[in-house]
N, C-alpha and C positions, 0 to 999 in steps of 0.2 A: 361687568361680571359675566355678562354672556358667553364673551368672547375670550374670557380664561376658561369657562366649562368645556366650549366647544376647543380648545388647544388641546385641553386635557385626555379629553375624550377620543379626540384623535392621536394622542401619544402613545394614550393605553392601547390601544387598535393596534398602531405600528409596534409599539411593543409584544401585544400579544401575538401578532401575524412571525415577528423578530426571534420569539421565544420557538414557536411550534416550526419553525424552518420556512420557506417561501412553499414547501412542499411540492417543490421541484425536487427530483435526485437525477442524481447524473446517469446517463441513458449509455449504455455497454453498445456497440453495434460489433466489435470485436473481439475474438474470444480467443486463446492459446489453450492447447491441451497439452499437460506437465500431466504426465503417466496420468492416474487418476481424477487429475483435477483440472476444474474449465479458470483459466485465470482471465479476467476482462481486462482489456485497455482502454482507458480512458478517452475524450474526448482530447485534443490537443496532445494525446502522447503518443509514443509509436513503441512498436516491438520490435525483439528480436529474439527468434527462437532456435534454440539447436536441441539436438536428440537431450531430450529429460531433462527442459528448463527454459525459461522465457526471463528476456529481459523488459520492463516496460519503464519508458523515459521519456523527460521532456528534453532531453538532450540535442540538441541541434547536432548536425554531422553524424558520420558511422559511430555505430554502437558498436560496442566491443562486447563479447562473449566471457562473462568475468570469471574469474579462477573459481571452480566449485569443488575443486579437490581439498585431501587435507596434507598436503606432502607439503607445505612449510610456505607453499604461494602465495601472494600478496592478493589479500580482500575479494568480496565479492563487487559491490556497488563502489559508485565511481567517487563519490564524494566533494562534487563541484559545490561550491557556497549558492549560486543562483538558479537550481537544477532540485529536481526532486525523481526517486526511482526505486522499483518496486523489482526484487529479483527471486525467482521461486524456481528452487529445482528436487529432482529426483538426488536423493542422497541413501546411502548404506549406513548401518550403526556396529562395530563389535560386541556391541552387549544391547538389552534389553532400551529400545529406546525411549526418551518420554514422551507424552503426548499430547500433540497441539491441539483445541478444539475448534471447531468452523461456530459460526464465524472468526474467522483471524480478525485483531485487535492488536492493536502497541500495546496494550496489556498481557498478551499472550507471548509477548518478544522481549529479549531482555535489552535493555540501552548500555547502547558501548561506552566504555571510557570517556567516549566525549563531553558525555553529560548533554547533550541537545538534542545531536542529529541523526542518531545510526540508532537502529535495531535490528537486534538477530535472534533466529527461532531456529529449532529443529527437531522433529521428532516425528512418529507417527501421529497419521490424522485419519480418524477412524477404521483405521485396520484398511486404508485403502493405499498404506504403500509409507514410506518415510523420505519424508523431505523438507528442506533448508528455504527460508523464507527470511530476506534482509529485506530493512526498509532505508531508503536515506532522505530526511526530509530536510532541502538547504534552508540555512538558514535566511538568504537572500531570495529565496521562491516565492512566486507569488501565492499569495492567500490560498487563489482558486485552486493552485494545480497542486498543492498541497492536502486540500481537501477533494478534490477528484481522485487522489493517487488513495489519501483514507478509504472513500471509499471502495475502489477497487480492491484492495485489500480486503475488505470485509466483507466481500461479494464473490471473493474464491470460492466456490464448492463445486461437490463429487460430478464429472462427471454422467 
């Protein structure tokens, strides 16, 4: 009997340690500046940035700088099955745009056609400029670098 309470007791423990997070989060050391906003790269991924927009990826090899215009060009994010990537730029609106709020969330992005892997946002964020935020989370990605890229994601704000 002993030796079921103390199983148990230690279950509960790992679960409640399981439930609250290790209470570890992922530690930013580098940072991209998109007009207004500081975007982090994760641990294990790399960037690449050009005037008014950063790409951040676990992509092995060169990054490419992805179409962020609207004149008929193919995608922003790369959309590898084993890869996950996080792409935010400075964007224009013809009309009134709508508005993204900080923290960014996949709640705040709408999911593409796929149904899985892609989300896209765009609009003003806090009066501090408007801009285009894709996420692509493969579906062959690791765990980790899928929840490192989350939270990058959520950890954009105003310069």
């Amino acid at each position: 009997m002993r030796a079921v309470v103390t199983t148990v007791a230690v279950l509960a423990g790992v679960l409640a340690v399981s439930a609250c997070g290790s209470g570890s989060r992922t530690a930013f050391t580098k940072f991209s500046r998109v007009g207004a906003l500081s975007v982090p790269t994760p641990p294990g991924f790399r960037s690449r940035t050009w005037p008014g927009g950063v790409v951040i990826t676990d992509r092995a090899g060169a990054i490419p700088v992805p179409c962020t215009t609207n004149d008929g060009c193919a995608g922003g994010v790369a959309g590898f099955p084993s890869q996950d990537e996080l792409v935010v730029y400075e964007t224009s609106f013809h009309e009134t745009p709508p508005a993204l709020k900080l923290p960014l969330t996949l709640q705040n992005l709408r999911q593409m056609s796929d149904g899985l892997t892609e989300w896209r946002g765009a609009g003003s964020i806090g009066g501090r400029g408007t801009y285009a935020v894709e996420v692509w989370l493969g579906p062959k990605a690791p765990a980790a670098h899928r929840s490192a890229l989350l939270s990058a994601l959520k950890s954009v704000k105003p310069t």
